[in-house]
C-alpha positions as CSV (number, residue, x, y, z in Angstrom):
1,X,139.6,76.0,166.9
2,X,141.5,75.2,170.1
3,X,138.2,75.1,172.4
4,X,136.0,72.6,173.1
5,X,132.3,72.6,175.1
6,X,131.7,70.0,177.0
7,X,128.7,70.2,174.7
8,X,130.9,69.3,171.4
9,X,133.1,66.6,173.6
10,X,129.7,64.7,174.6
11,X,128.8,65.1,170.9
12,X,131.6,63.8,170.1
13,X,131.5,60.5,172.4
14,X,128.2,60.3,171.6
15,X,128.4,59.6,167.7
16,X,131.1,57.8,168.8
17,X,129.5,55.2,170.4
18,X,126.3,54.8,168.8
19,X,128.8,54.0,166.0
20,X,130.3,50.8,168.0
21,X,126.8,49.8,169.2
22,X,125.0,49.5,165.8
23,X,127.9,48.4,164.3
24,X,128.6,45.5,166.6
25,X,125.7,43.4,165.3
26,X,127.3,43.0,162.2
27,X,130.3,41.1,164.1
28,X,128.1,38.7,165.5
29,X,127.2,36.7,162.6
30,X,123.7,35.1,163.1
31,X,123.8,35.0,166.3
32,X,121.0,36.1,168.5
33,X,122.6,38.3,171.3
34,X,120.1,40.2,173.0
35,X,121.1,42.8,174.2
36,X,122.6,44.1,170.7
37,X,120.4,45.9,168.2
38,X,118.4,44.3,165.3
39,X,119.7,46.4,162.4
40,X,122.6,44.5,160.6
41,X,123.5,45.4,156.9
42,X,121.6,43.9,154.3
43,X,124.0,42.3,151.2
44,X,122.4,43.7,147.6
45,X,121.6,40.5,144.6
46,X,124.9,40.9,143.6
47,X,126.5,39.7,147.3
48,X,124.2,37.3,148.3
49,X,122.5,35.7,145.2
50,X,118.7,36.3,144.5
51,X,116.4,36.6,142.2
52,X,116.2,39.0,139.5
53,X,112.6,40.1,137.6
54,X,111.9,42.7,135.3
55,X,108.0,43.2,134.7
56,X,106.3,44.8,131.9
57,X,102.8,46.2,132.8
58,X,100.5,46.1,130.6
59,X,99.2,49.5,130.4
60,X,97.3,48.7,127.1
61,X,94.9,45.9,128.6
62,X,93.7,48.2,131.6
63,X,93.1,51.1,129.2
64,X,91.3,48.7,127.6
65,X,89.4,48.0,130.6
66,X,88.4,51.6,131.2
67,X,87.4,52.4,128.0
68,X,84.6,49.4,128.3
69,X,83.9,50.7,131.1
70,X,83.8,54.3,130.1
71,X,81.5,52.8,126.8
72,X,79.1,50.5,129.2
73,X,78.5,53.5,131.5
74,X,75.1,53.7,132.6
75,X,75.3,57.5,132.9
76,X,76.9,57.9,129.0
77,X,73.8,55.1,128.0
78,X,71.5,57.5,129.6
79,X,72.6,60.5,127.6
80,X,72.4,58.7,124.3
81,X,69.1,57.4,125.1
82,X,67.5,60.4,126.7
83,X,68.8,63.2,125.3
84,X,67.5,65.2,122.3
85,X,68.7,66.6,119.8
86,X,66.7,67.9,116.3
87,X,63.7,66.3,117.8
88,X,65.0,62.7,117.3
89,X,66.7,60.3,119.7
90,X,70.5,59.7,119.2
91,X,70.9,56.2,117.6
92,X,73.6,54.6,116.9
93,X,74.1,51.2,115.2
94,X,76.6,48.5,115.3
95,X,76.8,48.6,119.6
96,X,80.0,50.5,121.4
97,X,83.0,49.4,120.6
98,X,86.3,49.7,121.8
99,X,89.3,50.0,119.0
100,X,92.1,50.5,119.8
101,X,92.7,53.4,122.5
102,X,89.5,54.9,121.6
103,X,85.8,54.0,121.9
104,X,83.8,54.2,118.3
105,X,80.1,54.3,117.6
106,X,78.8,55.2,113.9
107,X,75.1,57.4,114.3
108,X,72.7,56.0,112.3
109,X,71.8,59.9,111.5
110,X,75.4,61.3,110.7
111,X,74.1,65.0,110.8
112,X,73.8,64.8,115.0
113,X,77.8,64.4,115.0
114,X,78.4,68.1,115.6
115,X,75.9,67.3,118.4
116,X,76.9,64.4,119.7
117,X,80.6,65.7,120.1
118,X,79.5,68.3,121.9
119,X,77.8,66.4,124.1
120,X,80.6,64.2,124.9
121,X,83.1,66.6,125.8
122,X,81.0,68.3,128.4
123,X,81.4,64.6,130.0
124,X,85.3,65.4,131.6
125,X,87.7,67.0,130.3
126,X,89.9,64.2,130.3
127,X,87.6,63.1,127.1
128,X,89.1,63.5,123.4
129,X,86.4,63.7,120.8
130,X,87.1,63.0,116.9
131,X,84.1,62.9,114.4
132,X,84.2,61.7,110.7
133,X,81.0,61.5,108.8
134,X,78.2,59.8,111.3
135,X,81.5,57.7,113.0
136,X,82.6,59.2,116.6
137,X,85.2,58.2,118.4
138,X,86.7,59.6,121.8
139,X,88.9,58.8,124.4
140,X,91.1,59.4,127.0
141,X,93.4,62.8,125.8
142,X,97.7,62.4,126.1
143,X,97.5,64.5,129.2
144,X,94.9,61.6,131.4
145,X,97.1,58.8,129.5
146,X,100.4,60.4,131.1
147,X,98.5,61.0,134.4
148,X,97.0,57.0,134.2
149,X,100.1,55.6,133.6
150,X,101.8,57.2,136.1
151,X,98.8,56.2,138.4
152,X,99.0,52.6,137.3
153,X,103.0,52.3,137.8
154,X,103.1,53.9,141.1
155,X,100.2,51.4,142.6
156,X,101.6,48.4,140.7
157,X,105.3,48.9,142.6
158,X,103.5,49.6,145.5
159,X,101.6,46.2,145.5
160,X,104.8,44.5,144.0
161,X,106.2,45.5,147.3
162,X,103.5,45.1,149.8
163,X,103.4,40.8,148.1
164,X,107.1,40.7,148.4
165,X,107.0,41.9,151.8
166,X,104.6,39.3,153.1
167,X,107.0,36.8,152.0
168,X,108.9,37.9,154.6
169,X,112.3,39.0,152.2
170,X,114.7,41.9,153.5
171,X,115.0,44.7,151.4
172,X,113.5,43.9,148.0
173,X,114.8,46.5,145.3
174,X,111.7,47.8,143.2
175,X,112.7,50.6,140.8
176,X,110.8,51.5,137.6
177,X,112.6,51.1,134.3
178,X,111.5,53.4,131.6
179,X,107.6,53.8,130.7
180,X,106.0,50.6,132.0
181,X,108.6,48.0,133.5
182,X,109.4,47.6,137.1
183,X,112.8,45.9,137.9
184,X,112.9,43.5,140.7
185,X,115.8,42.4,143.0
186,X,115.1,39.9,145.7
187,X,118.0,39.0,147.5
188,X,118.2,36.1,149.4
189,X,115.2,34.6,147.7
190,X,116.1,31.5,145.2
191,X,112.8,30.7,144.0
192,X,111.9,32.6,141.6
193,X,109.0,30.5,140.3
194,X,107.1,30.9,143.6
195,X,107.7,34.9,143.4
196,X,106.4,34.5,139.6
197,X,103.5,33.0,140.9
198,X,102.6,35.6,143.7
199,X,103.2,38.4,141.3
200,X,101.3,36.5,138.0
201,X,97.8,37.1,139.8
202,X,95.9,40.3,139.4
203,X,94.0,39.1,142.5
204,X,91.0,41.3,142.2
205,X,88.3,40.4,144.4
206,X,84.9,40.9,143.4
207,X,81.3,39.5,145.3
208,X,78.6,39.1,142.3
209,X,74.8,38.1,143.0
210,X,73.8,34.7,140.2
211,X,71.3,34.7,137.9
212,X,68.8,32.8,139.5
213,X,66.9,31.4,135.6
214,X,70.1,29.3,135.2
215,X,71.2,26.4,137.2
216,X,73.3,26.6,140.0
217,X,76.0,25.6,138.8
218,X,75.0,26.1,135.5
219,X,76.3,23.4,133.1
220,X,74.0,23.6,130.3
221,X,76.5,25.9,128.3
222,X,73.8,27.9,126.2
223,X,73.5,31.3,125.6
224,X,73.3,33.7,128.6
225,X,71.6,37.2,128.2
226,X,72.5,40.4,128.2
227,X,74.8,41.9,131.4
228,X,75.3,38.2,132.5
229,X,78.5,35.9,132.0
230,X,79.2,32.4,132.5
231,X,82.4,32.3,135.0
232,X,84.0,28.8,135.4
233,X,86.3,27.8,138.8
234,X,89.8,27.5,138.5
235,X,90.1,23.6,137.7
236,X,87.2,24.6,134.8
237,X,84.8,21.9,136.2
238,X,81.7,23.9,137.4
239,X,80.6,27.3,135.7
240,X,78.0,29.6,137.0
241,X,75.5,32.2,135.7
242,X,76.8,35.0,137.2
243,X,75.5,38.9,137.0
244,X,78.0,41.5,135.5
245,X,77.4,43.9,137.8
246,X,79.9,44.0,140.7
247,X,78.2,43.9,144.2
248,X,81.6,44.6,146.3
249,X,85.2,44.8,145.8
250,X,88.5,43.7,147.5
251,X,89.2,47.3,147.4
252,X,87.1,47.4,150.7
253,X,88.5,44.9,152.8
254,X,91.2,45.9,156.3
255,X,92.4,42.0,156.8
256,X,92.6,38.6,155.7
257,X,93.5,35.3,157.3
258,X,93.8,31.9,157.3
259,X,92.0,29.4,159.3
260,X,90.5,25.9,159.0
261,X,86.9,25.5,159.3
262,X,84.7,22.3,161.7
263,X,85.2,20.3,158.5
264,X,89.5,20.7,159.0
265,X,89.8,22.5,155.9
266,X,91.8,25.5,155.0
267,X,89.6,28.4,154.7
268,X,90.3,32.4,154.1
269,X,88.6,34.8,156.5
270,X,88.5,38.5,155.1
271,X,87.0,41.5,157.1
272,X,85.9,44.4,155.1
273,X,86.3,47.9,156.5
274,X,83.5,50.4,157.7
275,X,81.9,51.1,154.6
276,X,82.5,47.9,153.1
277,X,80.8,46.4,156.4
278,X,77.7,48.4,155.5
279,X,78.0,47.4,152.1
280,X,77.9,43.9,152.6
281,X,75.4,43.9,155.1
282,X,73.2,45.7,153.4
283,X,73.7,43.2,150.5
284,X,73.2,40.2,151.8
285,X,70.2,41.7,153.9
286,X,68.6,42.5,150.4
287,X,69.5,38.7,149.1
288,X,68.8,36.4,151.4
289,X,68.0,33.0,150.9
290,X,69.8,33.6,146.7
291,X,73.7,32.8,145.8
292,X,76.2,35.0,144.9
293,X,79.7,34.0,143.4
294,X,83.0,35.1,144.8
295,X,85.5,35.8,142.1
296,X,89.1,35.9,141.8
297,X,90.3,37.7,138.5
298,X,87.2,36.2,136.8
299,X,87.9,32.6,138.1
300,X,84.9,31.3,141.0
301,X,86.2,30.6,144.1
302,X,83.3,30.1,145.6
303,X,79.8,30.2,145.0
304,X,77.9,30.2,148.0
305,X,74.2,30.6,149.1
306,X,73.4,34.0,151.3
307,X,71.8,31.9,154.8
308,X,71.5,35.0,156.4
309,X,72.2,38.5,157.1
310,X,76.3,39.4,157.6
311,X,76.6,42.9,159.8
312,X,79.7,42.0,161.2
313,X,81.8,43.0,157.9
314,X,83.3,39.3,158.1
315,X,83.1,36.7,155.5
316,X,84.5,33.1,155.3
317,X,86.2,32.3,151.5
318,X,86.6,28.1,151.3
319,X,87.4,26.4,148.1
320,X,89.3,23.4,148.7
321,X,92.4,24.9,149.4
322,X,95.8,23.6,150.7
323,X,97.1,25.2,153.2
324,X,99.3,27.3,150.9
325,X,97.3,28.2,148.7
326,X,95.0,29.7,151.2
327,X,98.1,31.2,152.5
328,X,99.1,33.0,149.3
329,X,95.5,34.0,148.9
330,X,95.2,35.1,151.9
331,X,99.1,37.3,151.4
332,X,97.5,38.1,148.0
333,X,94.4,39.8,149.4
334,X,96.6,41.6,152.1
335,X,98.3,43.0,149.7
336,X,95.7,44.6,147.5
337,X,94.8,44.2,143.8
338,X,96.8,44.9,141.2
339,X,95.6,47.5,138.9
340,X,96.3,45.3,135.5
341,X,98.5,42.4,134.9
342,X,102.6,41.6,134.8
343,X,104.3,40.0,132.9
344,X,107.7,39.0,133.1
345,X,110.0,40.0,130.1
346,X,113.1,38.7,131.8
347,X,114.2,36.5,134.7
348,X,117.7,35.6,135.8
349,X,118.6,34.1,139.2
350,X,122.2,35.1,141.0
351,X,123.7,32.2,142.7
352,X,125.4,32.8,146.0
353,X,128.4,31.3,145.4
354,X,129.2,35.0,143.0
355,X,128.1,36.7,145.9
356,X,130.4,34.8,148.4
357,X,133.6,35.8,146.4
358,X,132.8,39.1,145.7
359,X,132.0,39.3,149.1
360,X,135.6,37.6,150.1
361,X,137.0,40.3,147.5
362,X,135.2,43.4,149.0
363,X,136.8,42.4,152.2
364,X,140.3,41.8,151.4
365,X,140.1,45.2,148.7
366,X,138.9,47.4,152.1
367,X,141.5,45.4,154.6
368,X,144.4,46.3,152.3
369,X,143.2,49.7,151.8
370,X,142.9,50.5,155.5
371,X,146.1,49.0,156.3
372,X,148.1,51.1,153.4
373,X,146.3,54.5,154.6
374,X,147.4,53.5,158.1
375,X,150.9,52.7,157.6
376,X,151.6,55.6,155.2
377,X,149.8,58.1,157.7
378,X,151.8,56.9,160.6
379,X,154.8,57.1,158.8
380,X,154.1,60.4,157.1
381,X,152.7,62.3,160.4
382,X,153.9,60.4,163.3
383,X,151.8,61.2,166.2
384,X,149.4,62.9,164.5
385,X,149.0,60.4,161.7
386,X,147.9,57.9,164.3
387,X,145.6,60.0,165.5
388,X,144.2,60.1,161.8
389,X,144.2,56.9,162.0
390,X,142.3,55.8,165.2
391,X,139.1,58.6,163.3
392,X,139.7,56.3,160.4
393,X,138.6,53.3,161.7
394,X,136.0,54.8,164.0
395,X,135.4,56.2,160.3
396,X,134.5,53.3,159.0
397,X,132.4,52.0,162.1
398,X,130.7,54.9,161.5
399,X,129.7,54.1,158.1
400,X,128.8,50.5,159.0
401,X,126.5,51.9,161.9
402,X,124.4,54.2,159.6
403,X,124.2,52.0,156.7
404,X,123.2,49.0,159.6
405,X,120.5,51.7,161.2
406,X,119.0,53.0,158.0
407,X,118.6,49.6,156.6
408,X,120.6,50.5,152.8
409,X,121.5,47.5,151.2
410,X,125.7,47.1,150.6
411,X,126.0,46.3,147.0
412,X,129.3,45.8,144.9
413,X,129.6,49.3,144.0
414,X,129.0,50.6,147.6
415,X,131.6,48.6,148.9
416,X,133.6,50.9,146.2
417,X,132.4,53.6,147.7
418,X,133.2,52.5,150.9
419,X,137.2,52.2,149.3
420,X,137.1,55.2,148.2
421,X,135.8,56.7,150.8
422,X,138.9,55.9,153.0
423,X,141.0,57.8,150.9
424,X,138.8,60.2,151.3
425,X,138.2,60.3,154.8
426,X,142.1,60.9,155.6
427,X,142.7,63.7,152.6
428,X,141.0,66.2,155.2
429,X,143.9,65.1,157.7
430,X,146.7,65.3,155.0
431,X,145.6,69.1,154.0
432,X,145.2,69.8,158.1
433,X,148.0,68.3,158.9
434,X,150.5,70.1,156.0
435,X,148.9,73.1,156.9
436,X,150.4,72.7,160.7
437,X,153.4,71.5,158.9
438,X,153.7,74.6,157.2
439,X,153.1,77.0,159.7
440,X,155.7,75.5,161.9
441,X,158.4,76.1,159.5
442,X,157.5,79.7,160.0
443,X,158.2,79.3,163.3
444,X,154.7,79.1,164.8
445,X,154.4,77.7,168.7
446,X,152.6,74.0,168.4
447,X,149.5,76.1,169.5
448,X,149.5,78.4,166.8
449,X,150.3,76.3,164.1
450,X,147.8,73.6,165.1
451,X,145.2,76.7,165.4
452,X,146.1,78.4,162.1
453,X,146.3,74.8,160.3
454,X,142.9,73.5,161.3
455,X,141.8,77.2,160.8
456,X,143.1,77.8,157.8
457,X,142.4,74.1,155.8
458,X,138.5,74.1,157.5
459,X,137.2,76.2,154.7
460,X,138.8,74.4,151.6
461,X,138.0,70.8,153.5
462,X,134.4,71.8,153.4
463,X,134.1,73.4,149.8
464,X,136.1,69.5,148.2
465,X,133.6,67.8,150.7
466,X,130.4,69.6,149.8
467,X,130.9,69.1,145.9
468,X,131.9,66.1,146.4
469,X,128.4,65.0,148.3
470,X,126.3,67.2,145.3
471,X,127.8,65.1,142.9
472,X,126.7,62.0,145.1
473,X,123.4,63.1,145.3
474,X,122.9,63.8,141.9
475,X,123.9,60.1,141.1
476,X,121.4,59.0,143.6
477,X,118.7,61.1,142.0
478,X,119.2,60.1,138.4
479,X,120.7,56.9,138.7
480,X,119.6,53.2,139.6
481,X,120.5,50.2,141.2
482,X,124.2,50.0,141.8
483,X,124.9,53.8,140.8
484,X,122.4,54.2,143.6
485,X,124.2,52.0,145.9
486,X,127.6,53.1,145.4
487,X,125.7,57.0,145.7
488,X,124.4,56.2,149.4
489,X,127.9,54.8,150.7
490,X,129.8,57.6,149.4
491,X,127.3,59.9,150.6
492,X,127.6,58.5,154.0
493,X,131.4,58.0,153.8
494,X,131.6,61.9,153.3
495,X,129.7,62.8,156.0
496,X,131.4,60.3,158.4
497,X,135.0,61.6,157.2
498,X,134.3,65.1,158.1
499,X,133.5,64.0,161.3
500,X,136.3,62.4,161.8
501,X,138.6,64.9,160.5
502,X,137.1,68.5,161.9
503,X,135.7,66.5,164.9
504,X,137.2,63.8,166.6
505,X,141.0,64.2,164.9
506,X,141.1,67.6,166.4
507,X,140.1,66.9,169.3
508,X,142.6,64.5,170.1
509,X,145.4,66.7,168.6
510,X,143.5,69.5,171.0
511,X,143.5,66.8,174.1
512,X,147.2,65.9,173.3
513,X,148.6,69.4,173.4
514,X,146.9,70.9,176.1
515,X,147.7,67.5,178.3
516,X,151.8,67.0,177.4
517,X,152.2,70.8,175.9
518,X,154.8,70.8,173.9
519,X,157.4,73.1,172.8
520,X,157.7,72.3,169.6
521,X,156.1,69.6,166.8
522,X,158.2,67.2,165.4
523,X,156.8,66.8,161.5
């Protein structure tokens, strides 16, 4: 335990110093100093003020959705009208309906139910089928529900991150909260209202042809026919005829930007990707001279006429915009769609001046911790102890360093775990060090008993520090927000602390023996 590489020793220096260079920044303040890394740690809601969102997603409109989907299907209107069964057509009267979580139809002839369920479940087998009489009914089974929702959360945190991220905030905190709600923590950010509204749009895109036996726009307000729907812009003054069927998608598109047109006005450019590009091209190749309606969840941005054909995959959205708003349209397309709509069940904004005294108390708790552990190791352990106490404080830049590099976010319960991680981070020394203690009252040589007492406590530091860092990562795993972020400091603090104890304390000890050799160890 004695022996050192030069291996270990540049190891050593090493961690060392990468834990004063990315540790430095956080000295600086807001200062710009060049030469100094980026990474600085980022205070949690709770240290800095922020907002605070928790979203519900509602899981029961875009089920909804599908099943009208599922029920307008041109494949499923196909089988009911084509196939045969007894010799007679399947009929069924009343329309397609969707109730519920399930899409009903009563047969006019109730004797092709056996039939007819049969029929449907060779459709997926994602399909649950229920008959009654001459009324069917069949939808999505628990199994696809569990597997949607799961879908439908997932993409929805993920777009919920990608807006927030345009904004350009640090380290948003987006955890899901039971079945359907996402918690959101913004630090920094004191506007709700203008995160409300970025989140509050759906912002599917969708490119629609008109129907061309109605004006354009179409103000007349009478009834429109079958697979056609009368869309109105977003200040309702102009609505148009406009064709259910969905030409293209915003699924498709790589980019969008914003620009101002010869006219000076605000305009978004979007750029579709390679099949979208050959999509759209071969759309407006097909349509030229007719106009087709861009849509925004339903609401007509614009309703332009098709001048010529568009290979280049590029489009042009204008619709008297201000400049922000063809910003956040532009952020909102970016982002993507989401895959039904938020809404927020509660809202509360932190206000910094919380986070400026906890953040004044967090700093005074850890200064009087480190200055106790220092004095009582100095006075407890003499030499030694100040060696302890020199890896302490290299302990701590440690932990600053990696929590700076990795970007965590320092809450009020990590800067607990911080404080207790000093305690920690010298209990490796205190069993080392009454080890040595120990074997020089049985008349070891300082060699020896600095050999036998690093030797002999290595084992039992290891086994307190490895259950100690299960039991951290099992609160990371299963808990949230600041159980998570006292988890990750504690995590780190015990990693850093064995360093600095099996590491960099011994080899000082090591250095300091082998340099002054003593003849004996005055504990």
């Amino acid at each position: 335990m004695l022996n050192f590489s030069y291996f270990k020793i540049s190891f050593i220096v090493a961690v060392c110093l990468f834990a004063i260079w990315f540790s430095l920044p956080n000295f600086v303040g807001d200062r710009d100093v060049g030469i100094l890394p980026d990474s600085k740690v980022s205070l949690g809601l709770d240290l800095q003020g922020g907002s605070y969102l928790l979203l519900e997603v509602d899981f029961d409109s875009y089920l909804k959705e599908r099943l009208t989907t599922l029920s307008r299907d041109d494949e499923l209107r196909d089988i009911f009208r084509k196939e045969k069964i007894n010799g007679n057509k399947i009929l069924y009267k009343d329309g397609i309906n969707v109730i519920g979580d399930k899409v009903v139809f009563n047969l006019t002839d109730p004797t092709q139910a056996p039939d007819v369920v049969k029929l449907l479940k060779k459709l997926s087998n994602e399909i649950s089928v229920e008959s009654q009489g001459g009324r069917v009914s069949f939808g999505y089974n628990d199994i696809a529900l569990e597997k949607m929702l799961k879908k439908v959360m997932d993409q929805s945190i993920e777009i919920v991150r990608r807006r927030v991220d345009e904004t350009g905030t640090r380290e948003p905190d987006i955890q899901r909260q039971g079945d359907n709600r996402i918690l959101l923590q913004v630090p920094g950010l004191n506007d709700p209202e203008k995160l409300k509204e970025l989140l509050g749009k759906t912002a599917k895109l969708t490119f629609h042809l008109l129907n061309n036996d109605f004006p354009y726009p179409d103000n007349t307000r009478g009834p429109l026919p079958p697979g056609t729907k009368r869309h109105y812009t977003e200040d309702r003054t102009q609505a148009f005829a406009i064709k259910n069927r969905v030409l293209i998608s915003g699924e498709l598109l790589s980019n969008a930007s914003t620009a101002i047109d010869q006219n000076g006005q605000p305009v978004v450019n979007i750029k579709f990707n390679s099949l979208g590009a050959k999509k759209f091209g071969d759309i407006t190749k097909k349509n030229v001279g007719k106009p087709f309606a861009i849509l925004l969840d339903k609401d007509v941005l614009t309703a332009p006429v098709i001048r010529s054909v568009i290979l280049g995959g590029t489009a042009q959205i204008s619709g008297g915009f201000t400049t922000q708003e063809a910003s956040d349209l532009a952020l909102l397309l970016r982002a993507g769609a989401l895959p039904t709509e938020l809404d927020v069940v509660e809202e509360r904004t932190v206000g910094p001046s919380l986070g400026a005294d906890s953040i004044a108390a967090g700093k005074k708790a850890i200064a009087v911790g480190i200055v106790l552990v220092i004095l009582f190791m100095a006075i407890s352990y003499g030499l030694f102890g100040l060696f302890s106490d020199i890896a302490l404080i290299l302990n701590m830049v440690l932990i600053l360093a990696v929590i700076s590099v990795f970007g965590a976010t320092l809450t009020l319960p990590g800067i607990a775990g911080i404080v207790l991680t000093m305690g920690m981070a010298v209990d490796a020394n205190v069993l080392i060090f009454e080890r040595i203690r120990e074997e020089v009252r049985n008349g070891k040589t300082p060699f020896a008993a600095v050999d036998n007492g690093f030797q002999q406590a290595f084992k039992t530091i290891i086994d307190s520090n490895i259950t100690t860092l299960i039991a951290a990562i099992l609160l990371y795993s299963f808990g949230s927000g600041p159980i998570k972020g006292f988890a990750v400091t504690l995590s780190v603090g015990i990693l850093a602390s064995m360093f600095s104890a099996i590491l960099l304390t011994r080899l000082m000890v090591v250095t300091w023996l082998k340099k002054k050799r003593p003849t004996q160890l005055a504990f």
